[in-house]
Each structure stands twice: as structure tokens, then as C-alpha cells.
C-alpha positions in Angstrom: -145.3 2.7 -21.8 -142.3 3.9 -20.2 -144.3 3.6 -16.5 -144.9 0.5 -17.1 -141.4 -0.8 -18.5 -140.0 0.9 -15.3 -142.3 -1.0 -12.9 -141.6 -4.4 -14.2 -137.7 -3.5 -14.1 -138.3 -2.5 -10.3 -139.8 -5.4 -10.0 -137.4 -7.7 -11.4 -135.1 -6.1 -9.6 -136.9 -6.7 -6.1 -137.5 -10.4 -6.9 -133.8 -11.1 -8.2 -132.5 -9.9 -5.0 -134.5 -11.6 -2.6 -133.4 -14.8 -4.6 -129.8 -13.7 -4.3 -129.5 -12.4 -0.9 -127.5 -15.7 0.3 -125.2 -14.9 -2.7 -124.9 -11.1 -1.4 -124.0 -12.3 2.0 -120.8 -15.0 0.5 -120.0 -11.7 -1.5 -119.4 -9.3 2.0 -116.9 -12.4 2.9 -113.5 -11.9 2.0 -112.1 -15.3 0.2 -111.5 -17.9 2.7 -112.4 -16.1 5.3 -114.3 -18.1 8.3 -118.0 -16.7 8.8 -117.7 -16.9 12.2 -115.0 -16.7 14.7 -114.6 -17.8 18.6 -111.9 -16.8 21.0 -111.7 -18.7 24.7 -114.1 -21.4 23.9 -116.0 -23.5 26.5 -118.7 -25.2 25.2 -120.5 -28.4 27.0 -122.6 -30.9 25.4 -125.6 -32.8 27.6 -127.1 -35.5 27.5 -130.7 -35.7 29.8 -129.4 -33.2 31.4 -126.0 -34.7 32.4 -122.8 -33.0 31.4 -120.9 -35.4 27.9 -118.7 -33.7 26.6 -116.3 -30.1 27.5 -114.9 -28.9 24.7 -112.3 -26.0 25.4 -110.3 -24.4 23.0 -108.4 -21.0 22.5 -109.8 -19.8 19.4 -112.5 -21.4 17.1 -112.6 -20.9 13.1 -116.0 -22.0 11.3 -115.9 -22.4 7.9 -119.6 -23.4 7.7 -119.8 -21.5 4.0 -117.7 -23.3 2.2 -119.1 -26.2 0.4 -117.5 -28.9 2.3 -117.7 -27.1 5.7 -115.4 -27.4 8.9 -114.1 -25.9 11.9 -110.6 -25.1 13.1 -108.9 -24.7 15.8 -105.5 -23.3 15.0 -104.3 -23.0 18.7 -105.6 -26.2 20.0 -107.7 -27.8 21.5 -109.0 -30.0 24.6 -112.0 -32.2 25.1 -113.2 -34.1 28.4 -115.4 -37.0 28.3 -117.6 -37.9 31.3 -119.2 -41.1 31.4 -120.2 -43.4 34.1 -118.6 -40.5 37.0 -115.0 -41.0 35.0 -113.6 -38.5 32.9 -111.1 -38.8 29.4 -109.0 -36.3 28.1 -107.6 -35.5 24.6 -105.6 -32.9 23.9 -103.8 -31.1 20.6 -101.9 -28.3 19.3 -104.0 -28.5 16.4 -107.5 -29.7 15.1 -110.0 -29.9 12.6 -113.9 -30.8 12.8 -115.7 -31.6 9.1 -119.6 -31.9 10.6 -120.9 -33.8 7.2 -118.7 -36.5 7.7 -118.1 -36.6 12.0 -114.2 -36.4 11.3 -112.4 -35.1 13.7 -108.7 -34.8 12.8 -106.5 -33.9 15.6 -102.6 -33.0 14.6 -99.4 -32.3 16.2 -99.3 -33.3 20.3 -101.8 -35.3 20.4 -102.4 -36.9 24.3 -105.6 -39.2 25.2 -105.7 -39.9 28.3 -108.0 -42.5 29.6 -110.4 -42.9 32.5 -107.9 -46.0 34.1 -105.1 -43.9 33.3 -103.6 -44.7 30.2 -102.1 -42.6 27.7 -101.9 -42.9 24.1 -99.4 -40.1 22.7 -99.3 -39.3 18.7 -98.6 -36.7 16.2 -102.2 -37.0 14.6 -105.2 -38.8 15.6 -108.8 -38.9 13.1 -111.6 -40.0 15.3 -115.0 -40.5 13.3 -117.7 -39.9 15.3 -120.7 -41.5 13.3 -118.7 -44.8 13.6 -117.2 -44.7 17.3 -113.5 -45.3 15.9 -110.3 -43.5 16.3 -107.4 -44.2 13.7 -103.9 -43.1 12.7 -101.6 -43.9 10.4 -98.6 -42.0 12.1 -96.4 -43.8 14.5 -98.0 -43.5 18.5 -97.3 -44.6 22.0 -99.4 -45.8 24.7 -98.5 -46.1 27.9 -100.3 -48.4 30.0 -100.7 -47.6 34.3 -98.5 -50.1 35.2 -95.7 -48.8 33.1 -96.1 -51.4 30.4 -95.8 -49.6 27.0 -96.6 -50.1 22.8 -95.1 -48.2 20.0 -96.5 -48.6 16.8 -97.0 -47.3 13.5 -100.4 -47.4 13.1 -104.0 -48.3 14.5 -107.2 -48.4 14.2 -110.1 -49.3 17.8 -113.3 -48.3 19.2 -113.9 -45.5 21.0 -113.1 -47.6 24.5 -110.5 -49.4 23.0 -111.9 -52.9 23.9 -110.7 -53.4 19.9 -107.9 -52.0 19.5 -105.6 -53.2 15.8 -101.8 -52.7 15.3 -100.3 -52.9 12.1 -96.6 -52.9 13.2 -95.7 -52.2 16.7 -92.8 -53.3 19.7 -93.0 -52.5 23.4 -92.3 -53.6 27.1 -95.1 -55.9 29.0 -94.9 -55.7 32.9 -96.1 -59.4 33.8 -97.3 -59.9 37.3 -95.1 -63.3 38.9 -97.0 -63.5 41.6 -100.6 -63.4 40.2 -101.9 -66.7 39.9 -104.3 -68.0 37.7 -107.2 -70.1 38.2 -108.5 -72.9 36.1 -110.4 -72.2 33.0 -109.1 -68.5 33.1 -111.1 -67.6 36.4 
């Protein structure tokens, strides 16, 4: 009787921790600890075998075990865009990446800079990826090529900011004189 109690313990025991091993593994984690950490990252993403996106970054934090995972990077960040032979830049001191939603929250610094030269500057920028849409509610600049400037307060657009939405904003214009316009806006 006692052989057999003993087997079905061990055997409990063997099952119940083959059931819980993904427990056991959150349990060697200290709390809020990352489960995986990056230092001097330089990743590219391709697309049919053309180079999309550089992402370069001093240190990466992923918090892919917590229940609403995300990455950090603490010490910044920059990511180059390529498309059509032109690249776009964004850079910040600070950002965050939540995969289940395609949030990226950039913070403190922020600097886009455009294929045709433009520059948007602001102290945090979300760009949802699913959607195509940056957006901030914090005050920004951009600053167009030809010197022209906008400040605002906040703003939503697309990706190539072909829609671009101000809530509140003031700025200088540079207007070419000697440009003449044709007819029916040709």
C-alpha cells in the first residue's frame, strides 16, 4: 500500500511540474525585472529582401513577461526609414514599444527628420503602427526646408504627413513673390 501511495505522489509530482514549468521560470525573475536585455543594438527589418527599417539603440529592455508586454529603451533611441532610395530619421532620449497594441511612445528630444528635409522637433511623440499615424499632445515644432516654421500644441497625421491636423498652432510662412501661378492652379 505504501508503494503504491508513493508512486502516484511521484507522479503527481512529475505531472504538476511539467504543468508549472512556465510558472517556475517567472519565479527565477526578480520582480520587474526585463527577461531579456540588449546592449548596442542594431537591428534591420526587410522587406523582399530590401533594407525598411534600422533600428539602433544603446541598450534594449524587454518586458515580454509581463502581462501587457513592452520594450524600453532607457538611453534612446534612433530609427531610419528607407523607402523609395530616401531615408527618415527619428530620434529620442527615451522610448517605449507595447507590441499588442503597435504603440510606439517616443519621450524627451524627440527629432523626425524627413526625407525633403524637414524637421518636426517635440518632447514626446506616439506613433501607432497598425494605423500609420503619429500623434502628440505636447507642444512641437516643425521646420520646413525653406525656413518656414509651425508651433503648435498638438497633432495628429499619417505617417507621410500628406494629413497632417493642428489643434492650436502660430508660425512664419516664407511665400515665394516671384512664383507665378497658372490658371486653374497649374
Amino acid at each position: 500500500m505504501f508503494k503504491s501511495v508513493m508512486v502516484i505522489l511521484i507522479a503527481i509530482t512529475l505531472f504538476a511540474c511539467e504543468g508549472n514549468y512556465k510558472n517556475v521560470k517567472k519565479l527565477s525573475l526578480k520582480d520587474g525585472m526585463p527577461v531579456a536585455e540588449g546592449k548596442n543594438v542594431n537591428l534591420f527589418y526587410t522587406d523582399s529582401g530590401k533594407v525598411v527599417t534600422n533600428l539602433i539603440a544603446p541598450e534594449l529592455l524587454d518586458y515580454s513577461n509581463f502581462e501587457f508586454a513592452y520594450q524600453e529603451f532607457p538611453k534612446g533611441v534612433e530609427v531610419r526609414f528607407f523607402e523609395n532610395g530616401e531615408q527618415s530619421t527619428v530620434t529620442s532620449d527615451y522610448a517605449m514599444r507595447y507590441p499588442s497594441t503597435g504603440i510606439v511612445d517616443l519621450r524627451e528630444n524627440v527629432v523626425l527628420v524627413t526625407s525633403d528635409g524637414n524637421v518636426l522637433n517635440a518632447e514626446q511623440l506616439y506613433w501607432d503602427q497598425n494605423h500609420k499615424w503619429v500623434f502628440t499632445d505636447q507642444p512641437y515644432r516643425i521646420t520646413f526646408k525653406d525656413g518656414s516654421y509651425n508651433d503648435g500644441a498638438r497633432f495628429d497625421a499619417n505617417e507621410d504627413f500628406t494629413v497632417f491636423l493642428s489643434r492650436t498652432n502660430d508660425g512664419i510662412q516664407v511665400i515665394d513673390q516671384n512664383k507665378k501661378e497658372e490658371p486653374d492652379g497649374q
